[in-house]
C-alpha positions as a Markdown table, in Angstrom:
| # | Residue | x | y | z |
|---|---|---|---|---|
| 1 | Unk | 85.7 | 33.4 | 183.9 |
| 2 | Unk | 87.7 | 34.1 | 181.0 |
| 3 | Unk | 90.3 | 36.8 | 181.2 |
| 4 | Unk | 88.7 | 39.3 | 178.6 |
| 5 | Unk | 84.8 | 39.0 | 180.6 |
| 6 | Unk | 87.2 | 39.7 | 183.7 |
| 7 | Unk | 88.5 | 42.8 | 182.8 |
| 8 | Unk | 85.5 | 44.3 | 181.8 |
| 9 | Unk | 84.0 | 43.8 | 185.1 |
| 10 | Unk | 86.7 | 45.2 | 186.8 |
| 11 | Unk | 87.3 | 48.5 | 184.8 |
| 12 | Unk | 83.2 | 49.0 | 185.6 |
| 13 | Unk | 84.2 | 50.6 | 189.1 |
| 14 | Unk | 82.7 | 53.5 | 189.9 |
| 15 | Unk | 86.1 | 54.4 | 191.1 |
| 16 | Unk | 89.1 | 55.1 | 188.7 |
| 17 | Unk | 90.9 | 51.7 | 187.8 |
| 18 | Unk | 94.6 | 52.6 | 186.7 |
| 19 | Unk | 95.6 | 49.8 | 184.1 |
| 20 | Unk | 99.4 | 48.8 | 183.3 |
| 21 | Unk | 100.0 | 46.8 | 179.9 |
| 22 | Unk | 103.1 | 45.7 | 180.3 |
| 23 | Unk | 105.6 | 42.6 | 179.5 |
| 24 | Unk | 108.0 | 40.6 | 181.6 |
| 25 | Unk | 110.6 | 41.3 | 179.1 |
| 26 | Unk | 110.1 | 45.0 | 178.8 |
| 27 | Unk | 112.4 | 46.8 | 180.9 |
| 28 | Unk | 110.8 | 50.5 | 180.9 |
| 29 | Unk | 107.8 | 48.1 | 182.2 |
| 30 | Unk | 109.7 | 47.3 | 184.9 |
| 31 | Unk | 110.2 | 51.3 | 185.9 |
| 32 | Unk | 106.4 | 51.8 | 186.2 |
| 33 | Unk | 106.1 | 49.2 | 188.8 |
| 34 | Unk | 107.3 | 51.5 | 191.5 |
| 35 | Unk | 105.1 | 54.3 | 190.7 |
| 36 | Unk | 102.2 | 52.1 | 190.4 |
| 37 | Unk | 102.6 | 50.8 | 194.2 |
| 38 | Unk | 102.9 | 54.6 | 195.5 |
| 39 | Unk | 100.5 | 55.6 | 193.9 |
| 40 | Unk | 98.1 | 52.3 | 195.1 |
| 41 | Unk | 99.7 | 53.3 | 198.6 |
| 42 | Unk | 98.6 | 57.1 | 198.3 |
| 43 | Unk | 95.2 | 56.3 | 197.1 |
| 44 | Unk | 94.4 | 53.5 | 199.3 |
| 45 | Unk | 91.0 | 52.2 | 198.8 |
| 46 | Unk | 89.9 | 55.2 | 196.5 |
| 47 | Unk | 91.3 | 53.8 | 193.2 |
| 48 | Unk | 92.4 | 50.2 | 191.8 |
| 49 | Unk | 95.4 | 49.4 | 190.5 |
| 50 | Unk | 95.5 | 46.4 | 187.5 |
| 51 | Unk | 98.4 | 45.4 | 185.5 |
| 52 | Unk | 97.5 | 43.5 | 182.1 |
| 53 | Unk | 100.2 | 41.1 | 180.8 |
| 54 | Unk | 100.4 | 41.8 | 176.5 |
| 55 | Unk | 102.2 | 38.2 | 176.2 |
| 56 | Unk | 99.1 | 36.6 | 178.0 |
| 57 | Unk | 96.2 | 39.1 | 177.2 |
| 58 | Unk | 96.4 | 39.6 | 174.2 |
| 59 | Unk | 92.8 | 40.3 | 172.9 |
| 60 | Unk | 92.8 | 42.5 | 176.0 |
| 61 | Unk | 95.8 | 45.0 | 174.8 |
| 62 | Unk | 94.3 | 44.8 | 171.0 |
| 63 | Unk | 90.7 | 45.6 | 172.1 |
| 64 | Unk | 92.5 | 48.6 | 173.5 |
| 65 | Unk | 94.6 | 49.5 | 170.3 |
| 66 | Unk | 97.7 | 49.0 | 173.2 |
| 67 | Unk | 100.5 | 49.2 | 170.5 |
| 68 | Unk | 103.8 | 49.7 | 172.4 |
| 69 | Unk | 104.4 | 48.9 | 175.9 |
| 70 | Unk | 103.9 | 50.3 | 178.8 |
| 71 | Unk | 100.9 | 51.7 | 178.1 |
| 72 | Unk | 99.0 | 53.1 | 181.3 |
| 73 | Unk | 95.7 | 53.7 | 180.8 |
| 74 | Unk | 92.4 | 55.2 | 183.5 |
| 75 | Unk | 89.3 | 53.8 | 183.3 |
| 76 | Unk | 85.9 | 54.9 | 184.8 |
| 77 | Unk | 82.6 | 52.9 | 185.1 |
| 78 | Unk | 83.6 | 50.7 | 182.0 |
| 79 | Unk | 85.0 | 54.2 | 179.9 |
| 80 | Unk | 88.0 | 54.8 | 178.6 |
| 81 | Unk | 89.2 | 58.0 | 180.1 |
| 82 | Unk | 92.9 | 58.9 | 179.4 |
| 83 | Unk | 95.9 | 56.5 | 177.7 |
| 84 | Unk | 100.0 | 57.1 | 177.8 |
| 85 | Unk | 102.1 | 55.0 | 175.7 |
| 86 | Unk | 105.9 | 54.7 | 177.5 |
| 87 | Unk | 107.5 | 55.8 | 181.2 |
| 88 | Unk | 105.4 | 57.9 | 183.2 |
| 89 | Unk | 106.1 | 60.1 | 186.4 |
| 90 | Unk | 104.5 | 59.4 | 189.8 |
| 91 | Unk | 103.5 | 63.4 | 189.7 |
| 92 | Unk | 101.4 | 63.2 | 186.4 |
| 93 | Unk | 99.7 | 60.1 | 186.8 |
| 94 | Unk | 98.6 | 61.9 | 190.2 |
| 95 | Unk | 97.5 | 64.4 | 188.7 |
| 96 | Unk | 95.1 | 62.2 | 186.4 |
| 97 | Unk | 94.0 | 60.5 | 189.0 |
| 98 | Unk | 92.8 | 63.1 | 191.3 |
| 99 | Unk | 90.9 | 64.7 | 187.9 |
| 100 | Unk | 88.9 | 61.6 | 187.5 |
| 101 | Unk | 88.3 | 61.4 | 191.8 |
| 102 | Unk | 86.4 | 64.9 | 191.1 |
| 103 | Unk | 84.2 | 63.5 | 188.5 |
């Protein structure tokens, strides 16, 4: 299954899917990792946590206007539902999350 057909069935979830576009080479990248696992580890099973490499997904990150990295964006049942470009705190992207749990 090609990478692009992937993603779309993934980001379907009836649950929110937290996405990370991202590069090896990007440091700030590397600062989001981190929050990402504590907040996989806070939400357990409730949410899913995907990280989208720009440098090999490229048609993914254009589809989604991604045009500086990181850019974390939620998903829910195939929607985009809220985008940040750049370093983001464990206490918003909380926050975000638990909005789109209520829904």
């Amino acid at each position: 299954m090609r990478a692009t057909s992937r993603f779309k069935n993934i980001i379907k979830s009836d649950k929110p899917v937290v996405v990370d576009f991202y590069a090896d080479w990007c440091q700030p990248c590397k600062q989001i990792q981190p929050v990402l696992c504590e907040l996989k580890s806070n939400f357990k099973q409730s949410i899913r946590v995907l990280k989208v490499n720009v440098d090999y997904n490229p048609n993914i990150a254009n589809q989604f206007q991604v045009k500086s990295i990181p850019t974390v964006m939620v998903f829910k049942s195939g929607d985009l539902q809220w985008s940040k470009e750049g370093l983001i705190l464990l206490p918003e992207l909380t926050g975000v999350v638990n909005q789109y749990l209520a829904d």
